[in-house]
N, C-alpha and C positions, 0 to 999 in steps of 0.2 A: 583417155588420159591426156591430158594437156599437162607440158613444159615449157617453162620460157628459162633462157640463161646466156652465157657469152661463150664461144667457144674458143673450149681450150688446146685440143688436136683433133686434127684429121685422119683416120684410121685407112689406111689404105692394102689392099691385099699385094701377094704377090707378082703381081699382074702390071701393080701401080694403080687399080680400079681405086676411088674411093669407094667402101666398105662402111664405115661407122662417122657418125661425130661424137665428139666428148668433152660435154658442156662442163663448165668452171666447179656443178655443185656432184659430178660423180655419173651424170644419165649419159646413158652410150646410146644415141639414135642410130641404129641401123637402117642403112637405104643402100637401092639397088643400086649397079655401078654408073646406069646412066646418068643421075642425078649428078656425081659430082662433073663430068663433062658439062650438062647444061648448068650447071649454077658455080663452074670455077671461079669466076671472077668474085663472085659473091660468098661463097663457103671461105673465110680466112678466118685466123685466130684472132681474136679479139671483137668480132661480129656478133653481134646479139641476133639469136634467133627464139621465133615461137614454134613446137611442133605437136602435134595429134597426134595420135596411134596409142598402140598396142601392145600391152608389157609383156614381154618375152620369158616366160617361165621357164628354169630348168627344166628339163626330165629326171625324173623318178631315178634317185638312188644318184644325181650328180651331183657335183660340188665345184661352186666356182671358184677360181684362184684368185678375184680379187673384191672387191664391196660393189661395183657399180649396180647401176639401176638399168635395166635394157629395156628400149624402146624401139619395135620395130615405128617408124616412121609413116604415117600416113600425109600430113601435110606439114609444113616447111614455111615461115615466114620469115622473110629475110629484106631488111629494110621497107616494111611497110608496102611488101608484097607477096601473096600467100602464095605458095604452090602446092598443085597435087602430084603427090609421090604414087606412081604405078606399080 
């Protein structure tokens, strides 16, 4: 699955790790914590990124509390440069 969009927050867990992104049109990239350490300068709100991966299906018998579209993140392009997400 390929998205492209601007990003509208940074999801970060308790920790302070960044956890998710959350593009302008509702898709929530999920990526591991190292990513936002190497790409801080570049993850900001209002940045356009491209990403690949993986849609993140509830399990059987859940229910999400809001509309988004989840995307575990496989690759990441951010100013016309791609990365791979581990």
């Amino acid at each position: 699955m390929s998205v492209e969009g601007r990003i509208k927050e940074l999801r970060n867990d308790r920790q302070g790790h960044l956890r998710a992104i959350l593009l302008t049109d509702q898709t929530l990239l999920t990526v591991p914590p190292h990513v936002g350490v190497q790409l801080a300068d570049k993850l900001k709100p209002g940045a356009t990124v491209q990403a690949t991966g993986l849609p993140i299906e509830l399990h059987w018998g859940a229910v999400a509390a809001d509309k988004l579209r989840r995307i575990h993140a496989q690759t990441l392009t951010v100013n016309n440069v791609q990365f791979l997400i581990n």
